[in-house]
Every structure is written in structure tokens, then in C-alpha cells.
KOLKEDO-264794 format. One record per residue (C-alpha): residue number from 1; y, z, x. Coordinates in Angstrom, 1 decimal, always signed. Last residue first. Layout:
N
+-----+--------+--------+--------+
|   i |  north |     up |   east |
+-----+--------+--------+--------+
| NUM |      Y |      Z |      X |
...
+-----+--------+--------+--------+
% end
This chain:
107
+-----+--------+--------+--------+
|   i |  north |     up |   east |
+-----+--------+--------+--------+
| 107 |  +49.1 |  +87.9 | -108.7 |
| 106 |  +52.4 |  +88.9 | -108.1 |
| 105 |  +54.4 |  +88.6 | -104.7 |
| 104 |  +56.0 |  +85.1 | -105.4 |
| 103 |  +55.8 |  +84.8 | -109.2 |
| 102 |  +53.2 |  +82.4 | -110.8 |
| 101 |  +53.9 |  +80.9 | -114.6 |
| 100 |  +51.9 |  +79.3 | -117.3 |
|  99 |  +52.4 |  +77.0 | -119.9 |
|  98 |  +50.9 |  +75.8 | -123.0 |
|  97 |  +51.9 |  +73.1 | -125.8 |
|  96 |  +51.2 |  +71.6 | -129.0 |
|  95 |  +52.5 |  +67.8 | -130.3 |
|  94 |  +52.1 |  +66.1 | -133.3 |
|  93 |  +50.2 |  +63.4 | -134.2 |
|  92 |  +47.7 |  +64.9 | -137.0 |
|  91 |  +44.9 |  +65.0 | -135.2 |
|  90 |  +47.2 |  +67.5 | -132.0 |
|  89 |  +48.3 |  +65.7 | -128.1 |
|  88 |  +47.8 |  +68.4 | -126.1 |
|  87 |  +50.7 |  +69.1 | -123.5 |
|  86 |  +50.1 |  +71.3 | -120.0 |
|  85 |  +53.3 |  +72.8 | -118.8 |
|  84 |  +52.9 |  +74.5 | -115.2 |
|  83 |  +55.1 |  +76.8 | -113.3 |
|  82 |  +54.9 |  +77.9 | -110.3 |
|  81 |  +56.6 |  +79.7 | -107.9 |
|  80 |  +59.2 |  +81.9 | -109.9 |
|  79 |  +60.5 |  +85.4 | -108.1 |
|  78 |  +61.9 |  +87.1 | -111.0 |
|  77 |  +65.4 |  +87.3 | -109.7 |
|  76 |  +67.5 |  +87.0 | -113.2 |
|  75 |  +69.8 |  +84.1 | -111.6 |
|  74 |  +67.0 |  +82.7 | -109.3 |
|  73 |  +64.8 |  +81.9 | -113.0 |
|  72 |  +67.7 |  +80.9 | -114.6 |
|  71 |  +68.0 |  +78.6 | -111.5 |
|  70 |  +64.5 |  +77.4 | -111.8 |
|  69 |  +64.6 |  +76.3 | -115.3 |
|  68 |  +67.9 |  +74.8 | -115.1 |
|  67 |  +65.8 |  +72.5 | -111.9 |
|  66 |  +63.8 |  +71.5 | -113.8 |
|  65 |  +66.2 |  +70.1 | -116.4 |
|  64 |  +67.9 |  +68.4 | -114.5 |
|  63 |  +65.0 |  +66.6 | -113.0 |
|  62 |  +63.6 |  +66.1 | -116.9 |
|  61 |  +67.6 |  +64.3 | -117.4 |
|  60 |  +67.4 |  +62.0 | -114.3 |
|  59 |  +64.2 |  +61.1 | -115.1 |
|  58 |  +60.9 |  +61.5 | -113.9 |
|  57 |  +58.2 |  +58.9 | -111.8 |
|  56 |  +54.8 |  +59.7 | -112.9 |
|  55 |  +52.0 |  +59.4 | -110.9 |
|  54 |  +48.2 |  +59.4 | -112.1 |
|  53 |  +49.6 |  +57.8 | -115.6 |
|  52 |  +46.6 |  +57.3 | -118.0 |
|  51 |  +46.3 |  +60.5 | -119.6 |
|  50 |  +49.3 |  +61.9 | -118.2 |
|  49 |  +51.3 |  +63.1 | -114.7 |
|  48 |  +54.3 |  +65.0 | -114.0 |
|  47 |  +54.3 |  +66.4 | -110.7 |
|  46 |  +57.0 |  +68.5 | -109.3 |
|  45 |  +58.6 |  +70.3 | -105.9 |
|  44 |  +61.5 |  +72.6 | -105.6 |
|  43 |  +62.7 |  +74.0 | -102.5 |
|  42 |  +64.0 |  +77.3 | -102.2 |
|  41 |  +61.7 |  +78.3 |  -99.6 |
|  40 |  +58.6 |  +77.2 | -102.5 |
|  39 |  +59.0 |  +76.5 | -105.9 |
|  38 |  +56.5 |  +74.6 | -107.2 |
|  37 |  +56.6 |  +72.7 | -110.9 |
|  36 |  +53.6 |  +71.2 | -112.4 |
|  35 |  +53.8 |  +69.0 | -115.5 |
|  34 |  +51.0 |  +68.0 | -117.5 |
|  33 |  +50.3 |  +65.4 | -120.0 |
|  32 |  +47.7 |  +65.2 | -122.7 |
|  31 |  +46.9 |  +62.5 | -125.6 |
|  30 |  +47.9 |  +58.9 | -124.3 |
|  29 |  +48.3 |  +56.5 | -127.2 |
|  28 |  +52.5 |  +56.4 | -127.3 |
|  27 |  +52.5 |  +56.3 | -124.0 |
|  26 |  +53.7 |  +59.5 | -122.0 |
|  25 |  +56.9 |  +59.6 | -120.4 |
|  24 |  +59.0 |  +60.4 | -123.4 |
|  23 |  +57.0 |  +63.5 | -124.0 |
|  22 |  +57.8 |  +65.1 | -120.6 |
|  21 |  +62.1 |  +65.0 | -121.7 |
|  20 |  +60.7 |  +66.5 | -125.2 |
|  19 |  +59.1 |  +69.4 | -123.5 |
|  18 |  +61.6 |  +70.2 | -120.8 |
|  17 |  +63.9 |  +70.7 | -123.9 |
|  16 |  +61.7 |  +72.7 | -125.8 |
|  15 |  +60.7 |  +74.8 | -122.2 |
|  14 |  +64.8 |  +75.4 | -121.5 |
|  13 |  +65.2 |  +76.6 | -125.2 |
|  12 |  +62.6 |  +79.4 | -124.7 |
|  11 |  +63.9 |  +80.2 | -120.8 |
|  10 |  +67.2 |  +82.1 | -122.4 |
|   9 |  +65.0 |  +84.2 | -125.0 |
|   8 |  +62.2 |  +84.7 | -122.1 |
|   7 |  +64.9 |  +85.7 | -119.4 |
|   6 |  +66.8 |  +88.2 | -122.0 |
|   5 |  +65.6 |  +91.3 | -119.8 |
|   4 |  +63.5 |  +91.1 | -116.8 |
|   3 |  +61.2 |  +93.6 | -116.2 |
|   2 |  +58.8 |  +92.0 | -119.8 |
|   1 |  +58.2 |  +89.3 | -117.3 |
+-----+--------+--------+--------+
% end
């Protein structure tokens, strides 16, 4: 991503935010989530599932959010088609997380 300048300091705060709208879908005893994000003809499709939650319906605000991410994403041309969040749920309570990102084009 390193051919697009200033996209990974302006996506940073768009993943925290995404982060904490995912986390209040998941039950308080539930230890991973994962959010998958397709962008396909300019169409934008999502999953958000959990531990025990096989479909999960999203908010208003994780929609939103979403679909920031993808606009940033059209704005610096980098050709996003997936994107997936996966969250681990840590011993001590808190929360860790990876993600990882397809361009149209790229392997």
C-alpha cells in the first residue's frame, strides 16, 4: 500500500472505529468475531459474524462506517476488494485484532 501516500494514517482511525462498532455485537462471553467486507462493481457487500452469532444484523453506525472505509479507499484509488477484520478476544479481557486486505489486480 506503501504507493499510496497518507491512506494507512487516514484508514488507522477508520479500523478503531470499525472495531468498537463490531465489538458491540458480540456477547459479552463470545471470544472472536469477524467482519468480511467485498467490494465488487462498486457494490459493497458484508458479513459480520461471532462465536455464537452465524448472522449478524449491523447497525446504522458499523454500515456507515463501512462504507468510510471504502470511499477513502475510492478517493486514493487503491483498488480495495476485500477486507477482513478478524477479533480475538485476549485472558485478560481485552480485545486484539487482525485484518487483511485484497486489491482488484493484485494478488
Amino acid at each position: 500500500m506503501s504507493e499510496f501516500p497518507g491512506l494507512i494514517d487516514e484508514q488507522y482511525p477508520m479500523d478503531m472505529a470499525i472495531g468498537g462498532h463490531v465489538l458491540r455485537h458480540v456477547y459479552e462471553h463470545e471470544t472472536s468475531a469477524e467482519l468480511s467486507i467485498t467490494v465488487q462493481n462498486k457494490q459493497i457487500q458484508f458479513n459480520l459474524t461471532s462465536d455464537d452469532q452465524l448472522i449478524n444484523i449491523p447497525d446504522d453506525e458499523l454500515v456507515q462506517a463501512i462504507c468510510e472505509l471504502v470511499g477513502l479507499h475510492e478517493q486514493h484509488g487503491s483498488g480495495l476488494s476485500q477486507a477482513v477484520y478478524q477479533y480475538q478476544k485476549n485472558p485478560d479481557g481485552s480485545w486484539g485484532f487482525s485484518s487483511s486486505y485484497q486489491y482488484a489486480g493484485r494478488p
